[in-house]
DRENBA-782548 format. One record per residue (C-alpha): residue number from 0; residue in three letters; x, y, z. Coordinates in steps of 0.2 Angstrom, whole numbers, padded with zeros to 4 digits. Layout:
// DRENBA-782548
   n res    px    py    pz
 NUM Ala     X     Y     Z
...
END
This chain:
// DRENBA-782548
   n res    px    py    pz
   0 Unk  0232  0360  0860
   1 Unk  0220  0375  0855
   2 Unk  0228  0386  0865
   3 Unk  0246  0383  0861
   4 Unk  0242  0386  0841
   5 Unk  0231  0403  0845
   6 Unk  0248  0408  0857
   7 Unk  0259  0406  0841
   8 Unk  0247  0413  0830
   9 Unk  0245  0426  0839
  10 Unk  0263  0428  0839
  11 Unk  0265  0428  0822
  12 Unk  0252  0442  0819
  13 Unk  0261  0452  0832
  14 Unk  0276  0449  0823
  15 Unk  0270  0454  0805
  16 Unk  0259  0471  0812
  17 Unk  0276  0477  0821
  18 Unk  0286  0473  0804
  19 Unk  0276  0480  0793
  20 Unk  0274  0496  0805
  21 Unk  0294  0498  0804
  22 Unk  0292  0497  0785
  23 Unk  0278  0508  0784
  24 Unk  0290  0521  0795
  25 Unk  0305  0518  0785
  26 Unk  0295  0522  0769
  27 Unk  0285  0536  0777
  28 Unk  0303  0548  0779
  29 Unk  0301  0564  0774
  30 Unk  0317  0575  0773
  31 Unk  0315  0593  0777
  32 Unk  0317  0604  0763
  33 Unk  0326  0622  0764
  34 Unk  0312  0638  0763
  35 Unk  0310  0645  0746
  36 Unk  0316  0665  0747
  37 Unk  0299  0669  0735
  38 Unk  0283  0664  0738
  39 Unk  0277  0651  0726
  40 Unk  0264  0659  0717
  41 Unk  0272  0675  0707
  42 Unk  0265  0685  0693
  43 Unk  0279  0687  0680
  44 Unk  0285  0705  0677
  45 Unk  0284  0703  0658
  46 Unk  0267  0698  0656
  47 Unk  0253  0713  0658
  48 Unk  0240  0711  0672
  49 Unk  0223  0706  0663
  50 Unk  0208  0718  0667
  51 Unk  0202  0705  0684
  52 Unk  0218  0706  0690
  53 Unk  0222  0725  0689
  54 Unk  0205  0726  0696
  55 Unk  0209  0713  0712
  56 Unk  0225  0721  0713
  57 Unk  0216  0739  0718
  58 Unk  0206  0729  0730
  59 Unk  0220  0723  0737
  60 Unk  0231  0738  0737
  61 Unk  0212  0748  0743
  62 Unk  0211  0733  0759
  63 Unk  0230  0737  0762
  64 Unk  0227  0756  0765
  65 Unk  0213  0754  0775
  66 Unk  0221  0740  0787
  67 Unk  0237  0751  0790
END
């Protein structure tokens, strides 16, 4: 008798893991989303560079020249 209500229960937590494992894939859908053409961090061409930015802009422009 002990056996046959573990079988069933064991069953019905089979049952329940596989359901929510479909509902947890159903809710985890992610749809691809087209590239951006710019990146995502852009200084604005209206606004003035503060003093640390010309200055990490030079490094930059510095490392730039040296790489190629």
């Amino acid at each position: 008798m002990f056996s046959a209500v573990a079988r069933h229960a064991t069953r019905v937590v089979r049952e329940v893991y596989r359901s929510l494992v479909a509902y947890g894939q159903l809710w985890l859908y992610l749809p691809v989303e087209p590239a951006r053409p710019e990146p995502l961090e852009r200084v604005r061409p209206d606004v003035p560079l503060t003093p640390a930015e010309r200055a990490l802009e030079r490094q930059l422009l510095d490392l730039d020249r040296r790489l190629g």
